[in-house]
C-alpha positions in Angstrom: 28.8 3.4 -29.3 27.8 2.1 -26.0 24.5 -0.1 -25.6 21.3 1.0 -23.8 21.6 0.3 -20.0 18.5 -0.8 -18.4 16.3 0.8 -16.2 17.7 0.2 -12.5 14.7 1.3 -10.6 12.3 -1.2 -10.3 14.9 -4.0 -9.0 16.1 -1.3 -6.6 12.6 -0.9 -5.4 12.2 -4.8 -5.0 15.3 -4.9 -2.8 14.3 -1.9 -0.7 11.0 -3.8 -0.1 12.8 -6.6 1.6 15.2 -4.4 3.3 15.6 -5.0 7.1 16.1 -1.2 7.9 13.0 -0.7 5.9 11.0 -3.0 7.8 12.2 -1.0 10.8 11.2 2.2 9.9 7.6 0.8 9.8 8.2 -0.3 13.1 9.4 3.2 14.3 5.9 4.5 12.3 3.6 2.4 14.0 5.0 2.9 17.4 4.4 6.6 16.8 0.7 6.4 15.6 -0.5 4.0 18.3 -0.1 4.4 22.2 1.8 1.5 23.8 -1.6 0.6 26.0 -3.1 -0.3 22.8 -0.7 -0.6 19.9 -1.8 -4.3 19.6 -5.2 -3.9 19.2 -4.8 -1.1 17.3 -2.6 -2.7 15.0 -4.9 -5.3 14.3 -7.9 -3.6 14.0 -6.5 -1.2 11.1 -4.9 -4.3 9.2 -8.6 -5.9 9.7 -10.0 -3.1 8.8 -8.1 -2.9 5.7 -8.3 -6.2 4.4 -12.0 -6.4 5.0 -12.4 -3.3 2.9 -9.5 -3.5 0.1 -9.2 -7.5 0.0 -12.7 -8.2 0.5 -14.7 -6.3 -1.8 -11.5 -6.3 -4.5 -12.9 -9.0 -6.4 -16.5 -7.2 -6.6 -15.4 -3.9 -6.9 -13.2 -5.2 -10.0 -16.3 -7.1 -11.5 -18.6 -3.9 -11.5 -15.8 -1.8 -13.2 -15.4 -3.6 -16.1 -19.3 -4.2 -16.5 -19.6 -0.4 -15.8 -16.6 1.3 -18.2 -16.1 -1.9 -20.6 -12.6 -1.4 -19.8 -10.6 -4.7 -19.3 -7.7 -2.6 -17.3 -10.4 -1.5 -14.9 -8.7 -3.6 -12.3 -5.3 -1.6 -12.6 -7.3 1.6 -12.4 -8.7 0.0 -9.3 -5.0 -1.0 -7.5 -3.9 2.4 -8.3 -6.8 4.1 -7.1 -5.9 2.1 -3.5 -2.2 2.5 -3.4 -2.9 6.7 -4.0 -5.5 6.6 -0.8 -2.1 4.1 0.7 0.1 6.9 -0.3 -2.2 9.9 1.4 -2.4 7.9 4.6 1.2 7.4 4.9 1.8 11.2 4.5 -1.0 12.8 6.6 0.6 9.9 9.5 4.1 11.3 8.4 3.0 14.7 9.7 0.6 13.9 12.9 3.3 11.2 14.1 
């Protein structure tokens, strides 16, 4: 009988994280959301934008969850909660760009 082999997915997603083709194909996406007049601008607006809203208020937000539901795993509920609006935003720019 052969032993259990362990789960190959999360250090395959790790690895794809860090790929350099991956990296490029973020590249290719933000060249086709922004206009080249203003890709830099734009570009650093929306990553203002985003850590002013997700980074900023995380530690807050976080706080009044757990006062609010008692739940000490209110903070995961939290970083799913902004990877799923992540996740909508890449796919609605996967199908204007």
């Amino acid at each position: 009988m052969r032993a259990p082999q362990p789960d190959r997915t999360a250090p395959h997603s790790i690895r794809e994280t860090f790929d350099p083709k991956s990296q490029f194909k973020i590249g290719q996406l933000i060249q086709q959301i922004f206009p080249a007049a203003l890709r830099s601008t734009d570009l650093a607006f929306t990553y203002a934008l985003g850590i002013t809203v997700f980074g900023g208020s995380s530690t807050y937000m976080v706080t009044w969850l757990v006062g609010v539901t008692g739940d000490p795993m209110a903070s995961a509920y939290y970083v799913l909660a902004t990877n799923l609006v992540t996740l909508a935003a890449v796919f609605v720019a996967r199908r204007t760009g």
